[in-house]
Every structure is written in structure tokens, then in C-alpha cells.
C-alpha positions as CSV (number, residue, x, y, z in Angstrom):
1,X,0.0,0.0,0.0
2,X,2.7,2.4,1.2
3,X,4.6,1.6,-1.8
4,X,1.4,2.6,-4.1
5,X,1.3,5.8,-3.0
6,X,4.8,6.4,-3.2
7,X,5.0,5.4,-6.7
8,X,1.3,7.6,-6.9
9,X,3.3,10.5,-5.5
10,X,6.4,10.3,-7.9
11,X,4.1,10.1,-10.9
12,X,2.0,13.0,-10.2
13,X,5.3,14.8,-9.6
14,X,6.6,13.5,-12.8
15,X,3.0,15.0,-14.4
16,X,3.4,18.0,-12.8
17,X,6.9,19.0,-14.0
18,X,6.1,18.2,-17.2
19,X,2.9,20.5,-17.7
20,X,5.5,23.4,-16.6
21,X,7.5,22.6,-19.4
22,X,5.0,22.5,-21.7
23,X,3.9,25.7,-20.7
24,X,7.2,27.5,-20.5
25,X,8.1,26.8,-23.9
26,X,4.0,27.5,-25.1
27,X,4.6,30.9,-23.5
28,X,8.1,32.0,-24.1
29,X,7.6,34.2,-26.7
30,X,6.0,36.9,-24.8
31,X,8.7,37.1,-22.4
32,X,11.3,39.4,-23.3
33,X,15.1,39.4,-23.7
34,X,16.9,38.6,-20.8
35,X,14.1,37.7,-18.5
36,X,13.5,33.9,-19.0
37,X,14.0,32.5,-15.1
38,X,16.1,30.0,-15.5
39,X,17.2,30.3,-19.0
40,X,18.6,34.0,-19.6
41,X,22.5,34.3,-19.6
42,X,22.8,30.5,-17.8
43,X,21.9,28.4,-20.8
44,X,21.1,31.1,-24.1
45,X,23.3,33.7,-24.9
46,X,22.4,37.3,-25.7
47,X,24.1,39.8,-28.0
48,X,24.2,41.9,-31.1
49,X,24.2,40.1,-34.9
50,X,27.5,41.1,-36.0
51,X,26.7,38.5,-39.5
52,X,23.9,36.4,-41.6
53,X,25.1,34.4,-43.9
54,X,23.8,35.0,-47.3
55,X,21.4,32.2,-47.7
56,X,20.2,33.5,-43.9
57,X,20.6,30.2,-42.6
58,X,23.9,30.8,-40.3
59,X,24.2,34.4,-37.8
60,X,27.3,34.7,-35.7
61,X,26.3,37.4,-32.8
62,X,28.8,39.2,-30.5
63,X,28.6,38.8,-26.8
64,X,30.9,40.2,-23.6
65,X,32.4,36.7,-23.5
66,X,33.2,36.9,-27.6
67,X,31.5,35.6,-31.0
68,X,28.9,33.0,-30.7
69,X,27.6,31.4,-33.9
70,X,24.1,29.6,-34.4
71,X,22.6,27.9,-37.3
72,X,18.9,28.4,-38.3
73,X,16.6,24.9,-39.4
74,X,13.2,24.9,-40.0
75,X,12.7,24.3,-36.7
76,X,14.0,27.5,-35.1
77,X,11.2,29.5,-33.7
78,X,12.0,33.5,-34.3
79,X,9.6,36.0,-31.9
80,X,10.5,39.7,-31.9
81,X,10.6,41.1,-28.9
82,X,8.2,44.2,-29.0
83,X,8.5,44.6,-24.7
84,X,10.7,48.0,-25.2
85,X,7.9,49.5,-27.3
86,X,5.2,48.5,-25.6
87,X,3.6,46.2,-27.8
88,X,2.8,42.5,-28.1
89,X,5.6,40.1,-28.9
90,X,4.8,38.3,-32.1
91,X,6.5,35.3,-34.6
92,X,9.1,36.5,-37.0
93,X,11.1,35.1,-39.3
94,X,14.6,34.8,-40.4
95,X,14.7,38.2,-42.4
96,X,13.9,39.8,-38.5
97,X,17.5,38.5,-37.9
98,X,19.6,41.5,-39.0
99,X,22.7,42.6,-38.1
100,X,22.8,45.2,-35.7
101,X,19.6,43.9,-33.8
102,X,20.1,42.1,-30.3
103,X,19.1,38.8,-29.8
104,X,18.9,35.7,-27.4
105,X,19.2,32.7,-28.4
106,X,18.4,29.1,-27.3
107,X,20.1,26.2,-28.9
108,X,19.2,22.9,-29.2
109,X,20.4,20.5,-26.8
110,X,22.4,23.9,-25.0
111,X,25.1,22.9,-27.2
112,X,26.6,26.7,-28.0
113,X,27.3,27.7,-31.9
114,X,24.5,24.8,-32.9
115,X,21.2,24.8,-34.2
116,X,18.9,27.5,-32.2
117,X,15.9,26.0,-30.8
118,X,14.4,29.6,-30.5
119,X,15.8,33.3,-31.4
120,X,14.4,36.4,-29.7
121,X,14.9,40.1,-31.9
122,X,14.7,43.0,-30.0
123,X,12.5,45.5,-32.0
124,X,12.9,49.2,-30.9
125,X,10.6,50.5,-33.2
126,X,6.7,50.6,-33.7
């Protein structure tokens, strides 16, 4: 019996986390650079685009701790990050990634100079 609920217990929590998860990545686009608990400056890096490739498929971007490189797949979410202007956040794509803008940027498998899982742009204009 005692082992029932124990196991009970452990799955629920097991449930539980997951659902967060879920929901962090369902709703990360409407929080803005730098401000991801957890996430921000510990496992993505942020910086300015210092190059795109011309086919748009590779950025490298400039950071305090030096040149970071990321690779774009069809399965790189990009959101610009409207926060500074006071609007909604809202998808992008990879023509939003231009040099000069800052970004954050989440790579798969928090492998740095990868594939991005998700790209942030910072827009500072209506």
C-alpha cells in the first residue's frame, strides 16, 4: 500500500513538471530578452548580430564573452521582442535576424554555436 502511494506520488510529480515545461516553452515568446527564469544568460546567450550568412541560414552574434555562432533549421522559432515599445511580442522570421539587432538565443540540446531552438529580436521601433 505504502509503496502505491509512493509510486502515486512520484508520478504526479513526474506530471506536474512536465505540464511546466510544456507551458514555459508554449509561452516563451512573450517574455522578453533577458528575463526567461532560468534560461537568460545561464543556458542562451544574448548579444548583437555582427553577420547572416547569405542564404540566412547561419548568424554569428557578438557577446561580452566573444562571437557566438548559431545555425537556423526549420525548426528555429524567431519572436521579436516588441516589450521595449510597448507592444505585443509576435513570430518573426529569419529576415527579422539582422545585423545590428540584439538577440537571445536558445540552442538545441544547449550545445553553443548549434542549431537554435528559439531566437528572440529585439525590435525598438513601432
Amino acid at each position: 500500500m505504502q509503496k502505491s502511494l509512493i509510486g502515486l506520488g512520484f508520478t504526479m510529480a513526474l506530471l506536474c513538471g512536465a505540464s511546466f515545461v510544456h507551458a514555459e516553452r508554449e509561452t516563451e515568446m512573450f517574455i522578453p530578452i533577458g528575463q526567461s527564469p532560468g534560461l537568460s544568460d545561464k543556458l542562451t546567450i544574448i548579444g548583437e548580430v555582427q553577420a547572416v550568412s547569405a542564404d540566412g541560414q547561419t548568424i554569428t552574434v557578438g557577446t561580452p564573452s566573444g562571437s557566438h555562432g548559431a545555425t537556423l533549421t526549420e525548426r528555429t522559432k524567431i519572436w521579436l521582442d516588441r516589450s521595449t515599445v510597448k507592444l505585443t511580442n509576435l513570430y518573426g522570421s529569419s529576415s527579422d535576424v539582422q545585423i545590428g539587432r540584439t538577440v537571445e538565443i536558445d540552442y538545441e540540446n544547449h550545445t553553443p554555436n548549434g542549431s537554435a531552438r528559439w531566437i528572440k529580436v529585439k525590435i525598438t521601433e513601432p
